[in-house]
C-alpha positions in Angstrom: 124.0 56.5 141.0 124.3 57.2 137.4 121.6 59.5 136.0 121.1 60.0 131.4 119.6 63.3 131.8 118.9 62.8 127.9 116.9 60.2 126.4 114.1 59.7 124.1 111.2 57.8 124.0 107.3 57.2 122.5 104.3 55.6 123.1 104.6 52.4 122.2 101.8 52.4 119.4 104.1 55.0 118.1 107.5 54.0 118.3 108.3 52.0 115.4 107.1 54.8 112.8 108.9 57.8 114.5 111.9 55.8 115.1 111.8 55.2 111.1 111.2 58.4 110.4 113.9 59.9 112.3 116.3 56.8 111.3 115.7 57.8 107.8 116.1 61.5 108.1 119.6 61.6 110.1 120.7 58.6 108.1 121.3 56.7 112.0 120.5 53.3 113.3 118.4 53.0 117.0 120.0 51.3 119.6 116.5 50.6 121.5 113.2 50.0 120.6 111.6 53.4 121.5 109.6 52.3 123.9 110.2 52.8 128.0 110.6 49.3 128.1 113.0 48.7 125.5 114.9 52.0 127.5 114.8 50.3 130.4 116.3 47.5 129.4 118.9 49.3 128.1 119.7 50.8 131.2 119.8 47.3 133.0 122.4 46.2 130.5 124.4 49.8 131.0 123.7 49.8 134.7 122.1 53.6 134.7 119.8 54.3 137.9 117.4 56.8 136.6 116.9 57.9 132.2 115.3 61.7 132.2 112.8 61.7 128.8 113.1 64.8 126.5 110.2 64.7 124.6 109.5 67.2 122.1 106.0 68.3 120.5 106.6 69.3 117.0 103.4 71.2 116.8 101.3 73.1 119.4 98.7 70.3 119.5 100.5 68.1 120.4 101.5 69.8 124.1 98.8 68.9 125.9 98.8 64.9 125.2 102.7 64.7 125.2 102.5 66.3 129.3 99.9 63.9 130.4 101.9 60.8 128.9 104.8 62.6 131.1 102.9 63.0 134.0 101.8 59.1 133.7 105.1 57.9 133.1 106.4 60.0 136.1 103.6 58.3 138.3 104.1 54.9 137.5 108.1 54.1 136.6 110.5 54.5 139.0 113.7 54.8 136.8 112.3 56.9 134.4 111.5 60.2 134.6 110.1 62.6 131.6 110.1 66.3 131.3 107.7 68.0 129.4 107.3 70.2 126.2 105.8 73.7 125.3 106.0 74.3 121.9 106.6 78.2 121.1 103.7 79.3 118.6 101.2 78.1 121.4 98.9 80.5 122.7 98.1 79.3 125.6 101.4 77.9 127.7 100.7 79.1 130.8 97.8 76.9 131.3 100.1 73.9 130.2 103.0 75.4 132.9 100.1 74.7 135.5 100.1 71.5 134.4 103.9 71.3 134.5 104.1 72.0 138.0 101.0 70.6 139.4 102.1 67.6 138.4 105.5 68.0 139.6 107.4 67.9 136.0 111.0 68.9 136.5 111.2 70.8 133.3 110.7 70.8 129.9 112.2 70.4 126.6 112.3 72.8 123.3 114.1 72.1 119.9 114.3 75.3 117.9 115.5 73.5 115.1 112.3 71.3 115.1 110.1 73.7 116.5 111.3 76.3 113.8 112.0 79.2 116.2 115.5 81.0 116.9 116.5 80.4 120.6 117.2 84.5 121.5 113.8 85.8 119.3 113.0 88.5 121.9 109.1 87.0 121.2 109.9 84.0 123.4 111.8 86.1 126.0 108.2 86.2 128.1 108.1 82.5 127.7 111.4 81.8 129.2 110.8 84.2 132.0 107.4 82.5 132.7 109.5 78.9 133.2 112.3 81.0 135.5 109.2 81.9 138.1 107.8 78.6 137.7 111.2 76.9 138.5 111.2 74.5 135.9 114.5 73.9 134.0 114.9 73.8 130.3 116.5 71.6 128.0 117.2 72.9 125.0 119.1 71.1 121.7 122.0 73.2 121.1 124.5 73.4 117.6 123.6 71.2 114.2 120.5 68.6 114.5 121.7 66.1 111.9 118.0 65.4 110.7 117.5 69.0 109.5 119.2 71.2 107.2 119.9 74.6 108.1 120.1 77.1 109.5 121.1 75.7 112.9 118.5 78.1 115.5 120.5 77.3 118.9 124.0 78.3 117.8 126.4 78.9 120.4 126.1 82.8 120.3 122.3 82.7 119.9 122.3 80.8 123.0 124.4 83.4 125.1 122.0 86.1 124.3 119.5 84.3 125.6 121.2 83.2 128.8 122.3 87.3 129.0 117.9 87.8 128.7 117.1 85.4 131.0 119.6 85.3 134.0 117.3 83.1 136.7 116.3 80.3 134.0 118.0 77.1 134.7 119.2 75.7 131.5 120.7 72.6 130.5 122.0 72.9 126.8 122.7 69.6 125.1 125.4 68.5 122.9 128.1 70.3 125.3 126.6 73.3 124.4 126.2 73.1 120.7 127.3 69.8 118.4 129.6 70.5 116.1 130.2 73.9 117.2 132.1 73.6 119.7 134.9 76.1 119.5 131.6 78.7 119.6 130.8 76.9 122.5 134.1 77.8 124.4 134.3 80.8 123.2 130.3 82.1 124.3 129.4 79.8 126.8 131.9 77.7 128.9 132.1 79.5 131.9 128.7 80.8 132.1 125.6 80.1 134.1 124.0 77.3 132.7 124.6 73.2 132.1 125.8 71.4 129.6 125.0 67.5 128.6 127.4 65.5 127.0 125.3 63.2 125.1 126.3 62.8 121.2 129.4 64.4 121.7 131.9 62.0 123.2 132.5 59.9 119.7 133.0 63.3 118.2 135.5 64.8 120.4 137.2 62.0 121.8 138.3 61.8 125.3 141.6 64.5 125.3 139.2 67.0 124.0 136.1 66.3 125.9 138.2 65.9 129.1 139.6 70.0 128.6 136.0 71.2 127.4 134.9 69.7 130.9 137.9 71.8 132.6 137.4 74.7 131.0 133.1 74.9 132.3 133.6 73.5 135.3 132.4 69.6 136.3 129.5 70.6 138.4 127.4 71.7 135.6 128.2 68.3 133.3 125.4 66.5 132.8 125.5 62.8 131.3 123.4 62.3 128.8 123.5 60.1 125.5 120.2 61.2 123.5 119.3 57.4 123.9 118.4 55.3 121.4 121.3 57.2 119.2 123.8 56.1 121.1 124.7 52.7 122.8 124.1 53.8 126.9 126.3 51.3 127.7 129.4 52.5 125.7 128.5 55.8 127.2 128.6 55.2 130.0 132.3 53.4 129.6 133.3 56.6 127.9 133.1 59.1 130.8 134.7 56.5 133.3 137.2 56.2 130.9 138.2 60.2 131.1 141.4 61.5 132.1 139.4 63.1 134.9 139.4 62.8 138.7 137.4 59.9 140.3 134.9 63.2 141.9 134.6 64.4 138.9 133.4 61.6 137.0 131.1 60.6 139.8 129.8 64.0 139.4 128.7 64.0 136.5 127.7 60.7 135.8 125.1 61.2 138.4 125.8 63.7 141.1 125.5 66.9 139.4 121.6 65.8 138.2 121.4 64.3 141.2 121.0 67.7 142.7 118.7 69.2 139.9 116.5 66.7 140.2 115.9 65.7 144.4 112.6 66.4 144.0 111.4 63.9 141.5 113.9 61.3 142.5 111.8 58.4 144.1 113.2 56.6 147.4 114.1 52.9 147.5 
């Protein structure tokens, strides 16, 4: 089974203007549609099993609406599964964390670049702790987002206070733990207690370098991911089969590791 624990879509009335919009701002070409369906077909051509959404709500009004569409989508597509959002400056997120977990959502997804908030502000530490007893993972962008200029708000270092602050949250960090930082990465957080995705990395680093980054955290907490439409899923795929890795190794994290992480949303058949 092959699992992209990173992937992006929108409704489908929406996904021609916010795939513009984001075209335009990190100067980058789509290689889908947007939409689940063009996703899906993707995946068909790439042959991945099961694409995890990451959807992100860029303002606190846009929470509650973004969770139902991840609910529905959860309900009625068997390859896909979505996480949902919080945003940060929300007042009320434990009422949408309800939601999260009634609804069985496997996690959700925050962007401190695009949700202007630094990852290790001690104001979102009771957030955090709040998705720990809930059980819900988190997904965070880590390092540079190539749509926005600085400051990055996920560096590397930022990111292992946080960890250090909140020991029982499970965290997957994207971008191998931070894109284009990562020598931080290595240096603060391979080793520690939390996964890393490798999605928008593997062009970067090539395969010599990804190959030791993998070594040096450990393979069972790699997660593939390719922040679909950005990258070809396809060629992505090819990439990590093509890693001077062993065969285990490879399986696991091209589907194993998530595999695990997410049993309980993984449908049958």
């Amino acid at each position: 089974m092959i699992i992209d624990i990173h992937t992006h879509v929108f409704p489908d009335q929406l996904a021609e203007k916010a795939l513009a919009v984001l075209s335009n701002s990190g100067n980058i070409a789509p290689y889908t549609d947007g939409t689940c369906a063009g996703l899906s077909a993707s995946m068909q051509k790439a042959g991945v099993d099961i694409s995890v959404i990451m959807p992100i709500a860029t303002k606190p009004s846009q929470v509650q609406s973004i969770n139902r569409w991840a609910a529905d989508i959860n309900r009625q597509r068997k390859n896909l599964i979505s996480f949902g959002t919080l945003h940060p400056q929300q007042n009320d997120w434990q009422e949408d964390i309800d939601f999260i977990v009634t609804n069985k959502i496997p996690g959700i997804k925050l962007h401190p670049d695009y949700q202007n908030f630094f990852v290790d502000d001690p104001e979102i530490m009771p957030l955090y702790k709040a998705l720990a007893d809930a059980e819900l993972m988190l997904m965070l962008h880590a390092g540079v987002d190539i749509g926005i200029p600085p400051p990055v708000h996920c560096t590397p270092k930022r990111l292992s206070r946080m960890l250090s602050a909140a020991p029982n949250l499970t965290v997957i960090a994207a971008h191998m733990g931070g894109y284009q930082c990562w020598d931080d990465a290595m240096h603060y957080l391979f080793g520690r207690n939390l996964y890393l995705d490798t999605s928008f990395t593997l062009a970067e680093t090539g395969p010599e370098r990804m190959a030791a980054m993998i070594q040096a955290h450990g393979a069972d907490k790699i997660l593939f991911g390719t922040d679909s439409p950005w990258t070809d899923q396809a060629s992505e795929v090819r990439r990590i089969q093509e890693l001077p890795l062993m065969q285990d190794d490879i399986n696991a994290i091209l589907g194993g590791n998530a595999a695990r992480l997410l049993k309980n949303n993984i449908k049958p058949g």
